[in-house]
Every structure is written in C-alpha cells, then in structure tokens.
SEROGU-681568 format. One record per residue: residue number from 1; residue in three letters; chain; x, y, z of N, C-alpha, C, CB in turn. Coordinates in steps of 0.05 Angstrom, whole numbers. Glycine has a CB too. Layout:
N
<site NUM 'ALA' 'A' <X Y Z> <X Y Z> <X Y Z> <X Y Z>>
...
***
This chain:
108
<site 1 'UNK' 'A' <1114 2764 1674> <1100 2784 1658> <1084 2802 1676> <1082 2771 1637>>
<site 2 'UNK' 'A' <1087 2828 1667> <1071 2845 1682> <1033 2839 1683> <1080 2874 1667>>
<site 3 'UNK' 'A' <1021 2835 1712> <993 2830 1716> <987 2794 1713> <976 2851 1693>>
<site 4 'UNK' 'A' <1002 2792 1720> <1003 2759 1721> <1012 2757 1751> <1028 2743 1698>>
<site 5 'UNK' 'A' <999 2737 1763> <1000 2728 1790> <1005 2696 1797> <975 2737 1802>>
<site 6 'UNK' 'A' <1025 2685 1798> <1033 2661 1807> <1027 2654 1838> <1061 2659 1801>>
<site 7 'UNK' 'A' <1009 2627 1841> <1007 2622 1868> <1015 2589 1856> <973 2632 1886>>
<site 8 'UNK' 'A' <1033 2580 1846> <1043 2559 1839> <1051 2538 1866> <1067 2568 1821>>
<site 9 'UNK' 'A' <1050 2513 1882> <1065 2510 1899> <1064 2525 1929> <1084 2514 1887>>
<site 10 'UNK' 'A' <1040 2543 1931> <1041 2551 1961> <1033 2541 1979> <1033 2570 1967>>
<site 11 'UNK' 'A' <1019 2517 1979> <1012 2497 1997> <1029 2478 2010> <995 2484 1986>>
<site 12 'UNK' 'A' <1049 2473 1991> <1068 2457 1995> <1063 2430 1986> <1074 2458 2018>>
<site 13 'UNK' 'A' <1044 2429 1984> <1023 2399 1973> <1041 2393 1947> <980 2406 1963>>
<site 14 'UNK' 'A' <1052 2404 1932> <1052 2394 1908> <1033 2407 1873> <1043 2369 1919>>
<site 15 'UNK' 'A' <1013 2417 1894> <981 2417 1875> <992 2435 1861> <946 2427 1889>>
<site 16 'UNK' 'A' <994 2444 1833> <996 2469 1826> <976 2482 1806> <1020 2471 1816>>
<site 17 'UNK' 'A' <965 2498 1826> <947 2520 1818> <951 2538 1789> <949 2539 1840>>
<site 18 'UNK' 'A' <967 2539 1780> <970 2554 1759> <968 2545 1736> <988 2565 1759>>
<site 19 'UNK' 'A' <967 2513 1731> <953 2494 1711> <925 2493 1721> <965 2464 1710>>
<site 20 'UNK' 'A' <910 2485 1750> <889 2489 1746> <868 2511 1735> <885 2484 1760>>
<site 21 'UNK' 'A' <893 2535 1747> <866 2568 1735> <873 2568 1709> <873 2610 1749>>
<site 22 'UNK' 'A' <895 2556 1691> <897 2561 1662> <875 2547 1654> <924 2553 1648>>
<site 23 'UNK' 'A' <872 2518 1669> <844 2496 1652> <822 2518 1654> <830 2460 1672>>
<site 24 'UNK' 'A' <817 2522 1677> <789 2539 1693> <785 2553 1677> <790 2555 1718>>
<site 25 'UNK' 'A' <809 2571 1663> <804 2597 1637> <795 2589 1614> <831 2614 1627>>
<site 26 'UNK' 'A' <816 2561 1610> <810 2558 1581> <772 2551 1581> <833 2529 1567>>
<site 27 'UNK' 'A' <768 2528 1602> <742 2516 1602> <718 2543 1601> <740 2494 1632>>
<site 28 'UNK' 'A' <720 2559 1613> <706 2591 1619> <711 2597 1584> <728 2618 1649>>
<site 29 'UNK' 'A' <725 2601 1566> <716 2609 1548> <709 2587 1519> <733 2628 1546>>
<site 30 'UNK' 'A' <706 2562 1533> <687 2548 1513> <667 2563 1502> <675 2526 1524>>
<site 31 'UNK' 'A' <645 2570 1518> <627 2581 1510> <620 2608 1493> <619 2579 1525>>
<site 32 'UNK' 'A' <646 2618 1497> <659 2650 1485> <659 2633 1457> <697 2667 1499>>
<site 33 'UNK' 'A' <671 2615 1455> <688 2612 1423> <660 2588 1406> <734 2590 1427>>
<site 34 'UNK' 'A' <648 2586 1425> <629 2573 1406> <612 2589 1401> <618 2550 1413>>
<site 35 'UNK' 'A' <608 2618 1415> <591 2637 1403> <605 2649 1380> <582 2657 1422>>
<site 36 'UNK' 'A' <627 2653 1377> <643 2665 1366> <649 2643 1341> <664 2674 1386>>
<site 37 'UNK' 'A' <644 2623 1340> <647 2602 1319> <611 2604 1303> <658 2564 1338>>
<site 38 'UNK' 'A' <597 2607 1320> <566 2603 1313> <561 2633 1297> <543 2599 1345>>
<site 39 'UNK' 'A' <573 2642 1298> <581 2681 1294> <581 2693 1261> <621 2688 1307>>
<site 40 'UNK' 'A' <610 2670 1259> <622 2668 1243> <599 2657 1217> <646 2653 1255>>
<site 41 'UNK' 'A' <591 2626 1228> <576 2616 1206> <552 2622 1204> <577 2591 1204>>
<site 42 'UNK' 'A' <535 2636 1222> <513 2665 1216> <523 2679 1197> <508 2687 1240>>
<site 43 'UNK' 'A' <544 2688 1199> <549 2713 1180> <551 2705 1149> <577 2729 1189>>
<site 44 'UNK' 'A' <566 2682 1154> <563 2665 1118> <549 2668 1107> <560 2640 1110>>
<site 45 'UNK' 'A' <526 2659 1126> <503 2648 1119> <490 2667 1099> <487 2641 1143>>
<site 46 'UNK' 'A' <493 2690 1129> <476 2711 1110> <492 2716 1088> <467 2740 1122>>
<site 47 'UNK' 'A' <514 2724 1086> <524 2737 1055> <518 2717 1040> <556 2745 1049>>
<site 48 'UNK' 'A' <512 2694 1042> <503 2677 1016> <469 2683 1008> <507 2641 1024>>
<site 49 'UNK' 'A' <462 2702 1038> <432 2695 1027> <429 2723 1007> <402 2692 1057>>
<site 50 'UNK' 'A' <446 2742 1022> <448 2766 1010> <455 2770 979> <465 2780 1024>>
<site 51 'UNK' 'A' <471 2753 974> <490 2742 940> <456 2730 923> <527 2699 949>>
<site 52 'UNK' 'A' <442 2717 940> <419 2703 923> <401 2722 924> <406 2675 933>>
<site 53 'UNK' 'A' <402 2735 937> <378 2763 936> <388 2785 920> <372 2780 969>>
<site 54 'UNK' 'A' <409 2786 917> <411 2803 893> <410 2796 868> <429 2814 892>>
<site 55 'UNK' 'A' <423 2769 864> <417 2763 838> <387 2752 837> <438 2743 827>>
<site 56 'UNK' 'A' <373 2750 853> <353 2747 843> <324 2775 838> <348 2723 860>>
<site 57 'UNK' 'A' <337 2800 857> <329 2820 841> <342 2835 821> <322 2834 854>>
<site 58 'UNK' 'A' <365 2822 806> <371 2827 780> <361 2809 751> <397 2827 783>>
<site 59 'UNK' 'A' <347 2783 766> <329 2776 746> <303 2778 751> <333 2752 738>>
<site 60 'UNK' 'A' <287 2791 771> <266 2802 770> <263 2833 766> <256 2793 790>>
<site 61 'UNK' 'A' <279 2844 758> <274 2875 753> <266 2872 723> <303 2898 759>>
<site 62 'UNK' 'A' <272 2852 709> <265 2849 686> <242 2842 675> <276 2839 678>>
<site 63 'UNK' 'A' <225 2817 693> <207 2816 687> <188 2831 704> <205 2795 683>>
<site 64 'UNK' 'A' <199 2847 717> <165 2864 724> <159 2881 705> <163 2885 752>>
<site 65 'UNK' 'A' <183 2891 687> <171 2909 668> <155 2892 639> <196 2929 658>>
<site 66 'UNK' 'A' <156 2865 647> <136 2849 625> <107 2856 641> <143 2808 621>>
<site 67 'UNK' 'A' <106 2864 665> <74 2862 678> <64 2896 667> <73 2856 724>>
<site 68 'UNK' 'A' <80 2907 652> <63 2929 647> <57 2931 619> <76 2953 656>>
<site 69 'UNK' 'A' <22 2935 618> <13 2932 591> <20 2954 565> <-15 2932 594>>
<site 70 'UNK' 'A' <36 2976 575> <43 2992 553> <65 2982 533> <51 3017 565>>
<site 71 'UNK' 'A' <86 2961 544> <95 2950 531> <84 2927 502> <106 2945 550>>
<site 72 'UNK' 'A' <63 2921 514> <45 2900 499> <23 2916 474> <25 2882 527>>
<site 73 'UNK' 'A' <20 2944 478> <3 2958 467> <16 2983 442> <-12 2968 493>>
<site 74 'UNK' 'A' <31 2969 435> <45 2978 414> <33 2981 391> <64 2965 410>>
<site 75 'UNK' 'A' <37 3014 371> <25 3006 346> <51 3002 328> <4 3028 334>>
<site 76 'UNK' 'A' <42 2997 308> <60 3001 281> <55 3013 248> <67 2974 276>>
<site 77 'UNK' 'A' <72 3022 248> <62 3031 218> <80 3024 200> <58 3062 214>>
<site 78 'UNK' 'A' <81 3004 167> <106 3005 146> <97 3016 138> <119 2987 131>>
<site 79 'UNK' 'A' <112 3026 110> <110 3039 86> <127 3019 69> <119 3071 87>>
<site 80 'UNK' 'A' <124 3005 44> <137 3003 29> <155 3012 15> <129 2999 24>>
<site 81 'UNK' 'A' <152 3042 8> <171 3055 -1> <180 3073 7> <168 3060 -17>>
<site 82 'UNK' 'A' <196 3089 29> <194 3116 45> <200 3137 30> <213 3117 68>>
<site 83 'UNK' 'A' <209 3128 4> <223 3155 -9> <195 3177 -29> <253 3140 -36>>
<site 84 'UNK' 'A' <174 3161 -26> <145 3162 -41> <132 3189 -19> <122 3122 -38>>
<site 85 'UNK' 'A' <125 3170 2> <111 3178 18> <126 3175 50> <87 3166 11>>
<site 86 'UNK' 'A' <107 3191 81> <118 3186 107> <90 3177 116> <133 3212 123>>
<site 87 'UNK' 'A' <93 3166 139> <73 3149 152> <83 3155 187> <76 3111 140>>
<site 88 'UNK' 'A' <69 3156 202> <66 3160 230> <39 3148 247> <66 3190 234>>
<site 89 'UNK' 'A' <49 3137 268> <17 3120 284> <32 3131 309> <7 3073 282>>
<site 90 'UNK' 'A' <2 3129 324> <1 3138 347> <-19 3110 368> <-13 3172 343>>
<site 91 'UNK' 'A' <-12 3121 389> <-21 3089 413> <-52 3091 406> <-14 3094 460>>
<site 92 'UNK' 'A' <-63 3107 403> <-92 3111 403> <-106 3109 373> <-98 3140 416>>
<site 93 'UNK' 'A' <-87 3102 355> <-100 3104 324> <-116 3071 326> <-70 3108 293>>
<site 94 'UNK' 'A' <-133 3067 308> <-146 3049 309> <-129 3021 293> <-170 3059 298>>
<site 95 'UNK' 'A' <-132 2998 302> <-123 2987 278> <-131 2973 254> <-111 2975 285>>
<site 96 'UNK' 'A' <-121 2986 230> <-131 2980 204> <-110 2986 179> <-157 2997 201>>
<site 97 'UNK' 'A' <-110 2985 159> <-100 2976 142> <-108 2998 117> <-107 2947 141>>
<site 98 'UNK' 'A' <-81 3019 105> <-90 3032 84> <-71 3027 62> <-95 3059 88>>
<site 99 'UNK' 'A' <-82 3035 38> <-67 3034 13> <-66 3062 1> <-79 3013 -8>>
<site 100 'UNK' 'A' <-43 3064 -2> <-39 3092 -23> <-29 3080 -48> <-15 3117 -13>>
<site 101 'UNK' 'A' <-42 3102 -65> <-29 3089 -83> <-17 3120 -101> <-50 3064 -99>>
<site 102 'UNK' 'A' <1 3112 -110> <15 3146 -125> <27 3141 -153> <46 3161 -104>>
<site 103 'UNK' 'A' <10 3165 -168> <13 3154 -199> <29 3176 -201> <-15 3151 -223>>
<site 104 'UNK' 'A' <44 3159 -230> <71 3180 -234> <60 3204 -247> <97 3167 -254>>
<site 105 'UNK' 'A' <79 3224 -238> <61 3258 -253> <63 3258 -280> <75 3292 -245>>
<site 106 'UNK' 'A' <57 3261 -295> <54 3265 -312> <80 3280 -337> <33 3276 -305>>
<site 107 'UNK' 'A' <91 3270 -349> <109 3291 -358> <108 3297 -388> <137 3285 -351>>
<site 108 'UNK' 'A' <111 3319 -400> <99 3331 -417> <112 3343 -439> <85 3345 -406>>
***
C-alpha cells in the first residue's frame, strides 16, 4: 500500500518489526480510545441531564404562575337571572353582597 514502510526481517535475526510497530501503534492509541470511549459516555450523560431539565422546566413553568397573586385575587359577580338584569365587577370593587329585586310593571 501506498505510505506504508516494511522493515520486516532486515536484521536477519528473525525479529520482525512490523508486528512490533503494529503492537507499539495499537498500545499508543489505548489512551486515544479511552478518551474517546469516556467522550462518548459524557455526552449521554449530558443529553440525559438535558431531557430532565427540560421536562422539568415544563413542569415548573406552571407553577410559577401559581406564585403570582393576581391569579388568587379574583372577583366575581352571579346574577340569577340574566335576562332581568346585567351585572359587572371589577378587581378593585369591594366585597359584598346585593339584592335587586324587580317588580313586574304593571299592566293595565
């Protein structure tokens, strides 16, 4: 293969070098692939923490709007009959209690 260099056998010894520089390489990137393994399960990690942080500001967007008192400061007004009379309250009316009362007109 092109950029590949064989010194396999040049001693004559027998020794062959080209299994030892393959170990030498592989052993040299232990440390590559355990960063690269440590990498990996960082990144989990976080998208799991990221998955709980959102769902957990999708159940706190809800109750912060219980911490605001305009919700709690509500008036109300019924009417018994709407077709009689109309009725309207406002945040600032006092609270109390009226009676109307409406006599039939008169007919003649």
């Amino acid at each position: 293969m092109a950029g590949e260099f064989y010194i396999s056998g040049i001693s004559g010894s027998g020794f062959d070098y080209q299994a030892y520089l393959a170990k030498y390489q592989e052993l040299k990137m232990i440390p590559v692939k355990m960063l690269q393994a440590d990498q990996t399960r960082l990144m989990a990690k976080q998208e799991a923490i990221n998955s709980i942080k959102s769902k957990l500001d999708a159940f706190l967007d809800p109750l912060t709007a219980l911490q605001e008192e305009s919700i709690y400061n509500t008036k109300k007004a019924d009417l018994s009959n709407p077709d009689v009379a109309s009725v309207s309250v406002t945040q600032d009316a006092l609270e109390t209690s009226y009676t109307l009362q409406v006599n039939p007109a008169c007919t003649g």
